[in-house]
N, C-alpha and C positions, 0 to 999 in steps of 0.2 A: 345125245348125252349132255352137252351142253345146255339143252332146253329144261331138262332135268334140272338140271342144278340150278339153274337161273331162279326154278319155282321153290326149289328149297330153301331159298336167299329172300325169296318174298316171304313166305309163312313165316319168316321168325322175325321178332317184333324190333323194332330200332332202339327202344333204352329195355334194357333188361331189369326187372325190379328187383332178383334177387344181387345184382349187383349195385346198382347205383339206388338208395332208399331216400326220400324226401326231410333230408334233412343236411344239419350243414356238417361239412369233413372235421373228423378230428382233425387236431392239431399234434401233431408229433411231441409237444412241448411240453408237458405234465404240468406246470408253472401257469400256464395259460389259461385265462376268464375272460370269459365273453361276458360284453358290457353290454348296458340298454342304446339306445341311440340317443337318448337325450345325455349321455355322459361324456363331461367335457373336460374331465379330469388331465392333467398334463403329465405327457409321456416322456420318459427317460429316452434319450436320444441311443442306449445301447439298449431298449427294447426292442421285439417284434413286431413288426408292421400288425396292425390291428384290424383283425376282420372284416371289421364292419365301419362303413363307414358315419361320421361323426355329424350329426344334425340336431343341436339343439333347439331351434326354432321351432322343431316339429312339435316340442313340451310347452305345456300352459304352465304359466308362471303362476303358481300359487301354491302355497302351504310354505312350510319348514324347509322341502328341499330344493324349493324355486331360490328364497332367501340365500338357502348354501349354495345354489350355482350364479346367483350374481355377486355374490362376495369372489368366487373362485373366479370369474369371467373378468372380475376388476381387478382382482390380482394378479393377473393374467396380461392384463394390459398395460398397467401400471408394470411390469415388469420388462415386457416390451418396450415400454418409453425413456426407463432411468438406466439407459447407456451408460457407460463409462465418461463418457465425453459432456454427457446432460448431466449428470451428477456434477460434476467441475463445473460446469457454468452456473449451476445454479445456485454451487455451494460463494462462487463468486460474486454472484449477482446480493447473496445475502451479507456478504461481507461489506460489499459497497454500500448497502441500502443504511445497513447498522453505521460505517463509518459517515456517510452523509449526515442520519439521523443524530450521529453525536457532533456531529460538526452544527447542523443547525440550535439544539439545544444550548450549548456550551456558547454558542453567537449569542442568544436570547436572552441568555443568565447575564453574560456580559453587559448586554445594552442594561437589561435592569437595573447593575448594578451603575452603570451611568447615570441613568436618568435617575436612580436616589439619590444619589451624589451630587450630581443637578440638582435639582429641586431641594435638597438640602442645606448647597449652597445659599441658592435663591431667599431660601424662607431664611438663612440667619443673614444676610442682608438685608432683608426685607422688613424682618424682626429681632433686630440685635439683641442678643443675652446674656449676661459678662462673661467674659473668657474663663474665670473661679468656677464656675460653676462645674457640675461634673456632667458628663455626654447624656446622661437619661435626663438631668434636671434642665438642661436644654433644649434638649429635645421635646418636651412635656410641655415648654414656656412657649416653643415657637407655635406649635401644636395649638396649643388653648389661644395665643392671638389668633391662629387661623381660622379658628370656630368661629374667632367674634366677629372675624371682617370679611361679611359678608354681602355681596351685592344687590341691591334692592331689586332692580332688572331682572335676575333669577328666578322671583317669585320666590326662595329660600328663603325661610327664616333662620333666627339663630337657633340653638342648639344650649340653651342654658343650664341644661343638666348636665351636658357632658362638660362643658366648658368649666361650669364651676366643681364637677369632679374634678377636672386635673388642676384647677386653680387650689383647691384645700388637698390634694396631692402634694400639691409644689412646695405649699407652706409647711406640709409636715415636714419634708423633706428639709427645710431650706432653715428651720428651729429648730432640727435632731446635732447635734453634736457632732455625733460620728460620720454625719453626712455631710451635709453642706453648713451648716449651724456651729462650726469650730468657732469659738471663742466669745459665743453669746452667753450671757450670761443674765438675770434677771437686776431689776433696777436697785432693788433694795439685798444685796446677796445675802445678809445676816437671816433673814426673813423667808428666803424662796420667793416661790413663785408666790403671786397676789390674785387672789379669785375673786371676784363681784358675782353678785346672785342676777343672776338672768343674764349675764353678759361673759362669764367663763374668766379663763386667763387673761390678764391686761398685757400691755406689751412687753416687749425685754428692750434691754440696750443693744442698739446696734452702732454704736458710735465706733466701735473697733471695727466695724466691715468699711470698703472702700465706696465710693462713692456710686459707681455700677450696683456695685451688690444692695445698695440701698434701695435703687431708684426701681431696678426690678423686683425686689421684693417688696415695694408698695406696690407697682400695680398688679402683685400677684393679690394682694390682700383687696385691690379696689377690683377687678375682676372676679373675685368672690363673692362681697358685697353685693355687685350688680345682677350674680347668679341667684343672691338668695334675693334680693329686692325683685328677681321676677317668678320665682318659685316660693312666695309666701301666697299660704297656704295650699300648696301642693303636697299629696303624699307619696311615698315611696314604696310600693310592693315588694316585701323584704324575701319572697318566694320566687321573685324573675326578676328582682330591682332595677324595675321599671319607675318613674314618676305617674303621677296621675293628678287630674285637679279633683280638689275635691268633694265637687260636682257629680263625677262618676261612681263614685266611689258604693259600695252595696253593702248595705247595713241599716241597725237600727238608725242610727242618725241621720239618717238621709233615707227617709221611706220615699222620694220619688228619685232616683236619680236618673241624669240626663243621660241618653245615650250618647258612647262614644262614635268619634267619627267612622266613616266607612275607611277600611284599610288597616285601622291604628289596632291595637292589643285592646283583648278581650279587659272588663272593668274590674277591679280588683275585690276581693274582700275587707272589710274594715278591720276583723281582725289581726290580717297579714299589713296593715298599714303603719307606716312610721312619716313624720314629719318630715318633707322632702331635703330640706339643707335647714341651717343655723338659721337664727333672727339676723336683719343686718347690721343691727349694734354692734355685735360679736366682732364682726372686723372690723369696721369705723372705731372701735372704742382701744383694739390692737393698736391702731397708729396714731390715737390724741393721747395716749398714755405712754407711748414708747420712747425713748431715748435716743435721741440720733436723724432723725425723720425732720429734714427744711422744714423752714413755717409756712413755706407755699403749699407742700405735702399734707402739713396737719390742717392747712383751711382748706383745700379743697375735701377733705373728708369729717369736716367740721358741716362744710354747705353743703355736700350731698347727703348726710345725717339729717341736716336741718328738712333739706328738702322732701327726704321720706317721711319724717314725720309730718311734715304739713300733708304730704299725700295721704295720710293712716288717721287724718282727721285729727290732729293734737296740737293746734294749733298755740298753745302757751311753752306747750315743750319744742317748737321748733324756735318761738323767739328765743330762748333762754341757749339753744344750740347756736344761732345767729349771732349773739351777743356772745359766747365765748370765740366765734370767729373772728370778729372784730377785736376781742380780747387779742387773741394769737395775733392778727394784725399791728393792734398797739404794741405789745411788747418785744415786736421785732424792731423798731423805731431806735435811731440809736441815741444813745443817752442824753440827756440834755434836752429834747424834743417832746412834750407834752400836750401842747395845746392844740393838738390836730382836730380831732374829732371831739364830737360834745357826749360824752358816755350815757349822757340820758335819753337823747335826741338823736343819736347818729347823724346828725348834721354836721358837713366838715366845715371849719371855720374859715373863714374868707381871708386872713391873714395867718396861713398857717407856713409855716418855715419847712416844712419838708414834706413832702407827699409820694408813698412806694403804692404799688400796685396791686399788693393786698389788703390796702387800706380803700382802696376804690374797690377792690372786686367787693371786701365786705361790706362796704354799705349800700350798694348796689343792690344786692343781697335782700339786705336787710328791710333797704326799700321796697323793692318787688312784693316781699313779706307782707308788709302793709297794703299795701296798693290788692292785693288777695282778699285780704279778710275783711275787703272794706274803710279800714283804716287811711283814709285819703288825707285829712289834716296831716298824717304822720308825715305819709309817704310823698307826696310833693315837697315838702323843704328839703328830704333827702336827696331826692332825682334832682334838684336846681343844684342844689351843694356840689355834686357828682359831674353835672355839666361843667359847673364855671370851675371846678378843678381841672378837669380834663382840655377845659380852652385853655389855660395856662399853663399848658406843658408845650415845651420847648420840640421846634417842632425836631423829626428825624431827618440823619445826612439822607442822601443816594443811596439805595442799596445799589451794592455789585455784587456783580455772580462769582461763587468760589470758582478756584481754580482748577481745573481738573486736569490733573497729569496725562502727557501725552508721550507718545512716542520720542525720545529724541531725533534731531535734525542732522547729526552725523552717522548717518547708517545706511554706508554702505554695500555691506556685507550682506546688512539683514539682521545681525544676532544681537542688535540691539531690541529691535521692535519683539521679537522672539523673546527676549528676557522681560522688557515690558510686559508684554502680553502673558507671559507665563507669572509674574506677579502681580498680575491683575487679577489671574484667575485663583491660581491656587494661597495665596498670600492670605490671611485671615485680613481682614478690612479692622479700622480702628473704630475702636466702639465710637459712639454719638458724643459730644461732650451735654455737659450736665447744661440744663434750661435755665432761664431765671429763676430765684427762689422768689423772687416777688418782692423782696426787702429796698431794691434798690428801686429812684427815680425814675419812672419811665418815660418814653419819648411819645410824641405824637406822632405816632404812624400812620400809615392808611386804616390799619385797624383799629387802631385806636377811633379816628376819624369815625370810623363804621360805630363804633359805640356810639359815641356822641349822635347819631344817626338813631340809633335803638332807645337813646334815655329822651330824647327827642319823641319819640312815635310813642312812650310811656304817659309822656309829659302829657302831651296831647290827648290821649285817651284818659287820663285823669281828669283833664281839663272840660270834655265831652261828658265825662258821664258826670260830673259833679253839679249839672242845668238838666232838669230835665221838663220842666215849666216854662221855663225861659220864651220867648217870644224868638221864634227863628228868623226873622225880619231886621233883627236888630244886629246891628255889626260886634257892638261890643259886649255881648253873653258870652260866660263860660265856652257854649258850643261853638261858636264862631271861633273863640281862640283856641277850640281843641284841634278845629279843622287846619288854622292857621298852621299849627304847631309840627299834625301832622304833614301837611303840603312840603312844608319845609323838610321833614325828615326823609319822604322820598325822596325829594330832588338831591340833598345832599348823598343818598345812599348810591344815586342813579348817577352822579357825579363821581363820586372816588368808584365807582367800582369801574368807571369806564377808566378813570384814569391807572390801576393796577396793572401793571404786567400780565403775561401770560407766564408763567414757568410755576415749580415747586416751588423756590422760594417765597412765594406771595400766594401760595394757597392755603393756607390759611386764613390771610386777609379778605381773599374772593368770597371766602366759603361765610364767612363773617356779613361782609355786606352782602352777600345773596338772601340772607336768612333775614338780615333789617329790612330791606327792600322788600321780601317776603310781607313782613312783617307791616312794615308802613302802608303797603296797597290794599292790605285786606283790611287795617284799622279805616283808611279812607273810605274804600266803598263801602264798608258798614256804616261810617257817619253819612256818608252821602245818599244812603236808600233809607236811612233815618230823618235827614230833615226834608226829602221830598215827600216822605208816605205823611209825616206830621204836617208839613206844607199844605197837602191836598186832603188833609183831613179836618187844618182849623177854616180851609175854604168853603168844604161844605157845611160846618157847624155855623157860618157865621148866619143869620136872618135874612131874609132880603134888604128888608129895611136899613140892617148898617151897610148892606152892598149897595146900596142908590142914597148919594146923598148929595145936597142941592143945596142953593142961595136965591133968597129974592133976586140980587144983583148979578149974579153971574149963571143961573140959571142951574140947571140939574147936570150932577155933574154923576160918575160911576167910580165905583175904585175895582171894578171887572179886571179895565187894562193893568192895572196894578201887582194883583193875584195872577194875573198869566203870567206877567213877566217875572214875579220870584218862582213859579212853578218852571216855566222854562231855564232859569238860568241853573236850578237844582237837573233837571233834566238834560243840559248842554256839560256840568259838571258829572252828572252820572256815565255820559256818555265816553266823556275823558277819562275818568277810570275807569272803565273795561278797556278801554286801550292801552292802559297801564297793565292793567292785569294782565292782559294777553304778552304784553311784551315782559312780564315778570316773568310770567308761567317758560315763555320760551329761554329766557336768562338760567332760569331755576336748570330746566331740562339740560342744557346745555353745561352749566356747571358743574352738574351731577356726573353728568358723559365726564368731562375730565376729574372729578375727583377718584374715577374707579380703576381701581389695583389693572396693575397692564397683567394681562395673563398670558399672551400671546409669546412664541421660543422668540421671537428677536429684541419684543422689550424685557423680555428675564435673561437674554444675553447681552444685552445692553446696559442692565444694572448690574451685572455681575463684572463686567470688566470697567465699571464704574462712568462709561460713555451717555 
């Protein structure tokens, strides 16, 4: 029976198919979907455990629904990461970073606004501009000196457009009324203003402004001048006002023009052109017609008048400028005093009872004038007149050096040096006082000296070029006394300039005899490569026969050795001036070095606390 049963237990199959069917169990849960295996979808923590299990790797990432499961995969993770606790740090970490970042900005602003302030400073010590003035029209003045003073070393040049913009800026500014121009008013009030054709408004009175206000508003006006004296004929591109010369310029009038440089603005059209600034009359004519302006102010822009016209070719209109120079000279003179100068001859008289310094700058001048156009008769009586005034002036004391305030000697504590210190810096400095007008006696200084040094090396080279036939052999020709004249002028220039100081106070003076000394070494070695090349060229003209010459009695003599030895002694003198020149050329260099602006933070802190 047993055995039975055993076989009936075999016959019947181990999964039954009406029971158990090849597919997966319901789920009791109505609510319940079966998902694909690539779904990554995120489950509610009070859902049912899911089927099947979750394998996204097993899906290629591509189409539409790749894109929705790595957005869902990142959101995913990113949710995972921003904690409670990472959210706080990070929201910390951005507060810190924002509060640093304002802390470095708000430093940076600061320092800027130091270092304007600074530099601020620096420039109105550097470039005094009267206190009257208002903050933009000083700012404008210190500005427009700083364009002009530029360092040759740089390779920079100046900037004469922009310079003479804010120069005729200044001026409009400084003749408005309601600006800076309070209480100006024109020379003739019944009348108005006074126009000339080709030279505009003439000047106004400024004898009601103070003395500052005077002095800087001439060199606003001579800063203008020298903008337009170097932008005549320039034009201005009134479409990007730009200058241009007008060279570049594209137009009928100029069917070839030159191309502009590489880097610089494309070349303008003639149409869009306008005349880059004023003629320089326009300002020169401002201050010999205005009211109120020294006599030293109206001849210096009397001589640089004159001097542009002789540059523009007009050589009868710069005498006639020259000669009202000398005018302004004479009638600074004070009353009683006549017989200075010879008004036909600008030769000063040798018994003249008083002599000011505009009296020599103009014939000076005047001289030079001549000695240009040729005019040599004229111009040596004037250059002797101008010497033997100049030997006759009384020589100058000792300079001593001003005083510069220092710390006082009972401080203790310290809050002496502190209150110094603190009015040195922030204390406004006292403007410059006023220069000579030029009216009074001057002294013989070392720069005076240096002139006498430069009418000397004039003298000379008047003296040189007025032989040019002469026999070089002979001691007493013209040339020989040009050389003479000039020898003397170096050594005296190489003389006072050794004897000068070093400081500001006598830089001027240095700067003075560096330019005669200049000046004297290069008139020399041209007269000295002048009478050796003439030397050795009336050697070879001469015959044989006048070179061998002889006596019954004393037999055949040569004048060979004769000819070598003035060739050699022109060639031992050549040799002395390049040794001049060399030693000029390194004076020059070296003078230059200290004539230039300290730009360095310890010399713009050391001029500002005035040390």
């Amino acid at each position: 029976m047993s055995s039975a049963l055993f076989r009936h237990r075999l016959s019947l199959p181990r999964i039954l198919h009406s029971r158990r069917p090849f597919r997966p169990p319901k789920s009791s849960s109505p609510s319940l979907r079966l998902r694909a295996f690539t779904n990554n979808s995120q489950l509610l923590l009070v859902s049912p455990q899911t089927p099947r299990p979750q394998l996204p790797f097993l899906h290629t990432a591509s189409g539409p629904a790749s894109q929705s499961l790595l957005r869902t995969n990142i959101q995913y993770q990113v949710a995972r990461y921003l904690t409670t606790e990472k959210k706080q740090w990070i929201k910390q970490e951005i507060k810190t970073g924002i509060k640093w970042a304002g802390y470095f900005y708000v430093g940076l602003f600061l320092v800027a606004v130091v270092y304007m302030g600074f530099n601020e400073e620096y420039l109105d010590r550097t470039y005094p501009s009267p206190p009257e003035w208002t903050f933009r029209s000083r700012n404008g003045y210190r500005n427009a000196r700083l364009e002009e003073d530029v360092d040759p070393s740089t390779g920079r040049i100046i900037d004469r457009a922009k310079s003479g913009n804010i120069y005729r800026w200044l001026i409009s500014r400084l003749e408005d009324p309601e600006i800076d121009g309070a209480g100006l008013h024109p020379i003739l009030d019944e009348e108005g203003d006074i126009y000339v054709e080709g030279v505009g408004r003439t000047g106004l009175d400024i004898s009601s402004k103070s003395e500052p206000w005077r002095r800087a508003y001439f060199e606003c006006i001579m800063g203008a001048a020298r903008a337009a004296e170097s932008l005549d004929g320039w034009v201005r591109d009134t479409t990007r006002n730009i200058a241009f010369p007008r060279e570049v310029v594209i137009g009928p009038s100029n069917p070839h023009p030159r191309p502009v440089p590489v880097g610089a603005k494309s070349a303008p059209s003639e149409e869009n052109c306008i005349p880059a600034f004023e003629k320089p009359e326009v300002f020169y004519m401002k201050i010999l017609t205005a009211h109120g302006f020294s006599s030293g102010q109206r001849l210096a822009a009397a001589l640089a008048h004159g001097d542009w016209l002789e540059f523009k070719g007009l050589p009868s209109s710069a005498e006639e400028m020259y000669d009202w120079a000398l005018d302004i000279a004479m009638g600074a003179l004070p009353e009683g005093i006549n017989s200075v100068v010879d008004n036909k001859t600008g030769i000063i008289s040798a018994n003249a009872e008083y002599m000011s310094s505009n009296i020599l700058e103009a014939t000076t001048a005047l001289a030079t004038h001549h000695a240009r156009n040729g005019n040599l008769s004229s111009a040596l009586p004037i250059f002797l007149s101008v010497l033997r005034a100049r030997r006759q002036l009384s020589l100058s004391p000792a300079i001593t050096s001003p005083q510069v305030e220092t710390p006082p000697a009972d401080n203790s504590m310290g809050f002496a040096t502190m209150r110094w210190l603190g009015k040195a810096i922030f204390a406004s400095p006292p403007y410059p006082p006023a220069p000579p007008s030029g009216d009074e006696i001057p002294l013989r200084t070392p720069a005076s000296i240096c002139e006498e040094a430069g009418l000397m090396a004039h003298i000379g080279e008047i003296f040189f070029a007025s032989s040019n036939e002469a026999s070089t052999s002979q001691k007493s020709t013209p040339q020989a006394s040009g050389l003479s004249w000039t020898r003397d002028a170096v050594e005296l220039a190489e003389t006072t300039l050794a004897e000068i100081p070093n400081g500001n106070e006598e830089k001027e003076a240095r700067k003075k005899c560096t330019e005669c000394l200049e000046m004297g070494t290069t008139n020399w070695k041209m007269m000295v490569d002048r009478m050796l090349k003439d030397e050795k060229a009336r050697k070879q003209k001469l015959p044989e026969a006048m070179r061998d010459t002889g006596s019954w009695f004393w037999g055949k003599s040569t004048s060979k050795e004769k000819d070598s030895e003035d060739v050699g002694r022109w060639e031992r003198e050549a040799a002395l001036v390049d040794s001049k020149v060399r030693a000029m050329m390194a004076i020059a260099i070296s003078e230059e070095v200290k004539q230039r602006v300290p730009g360095s933070g310890i010399d713009m802190l050391k001029q500002i606390v005035g040390r």
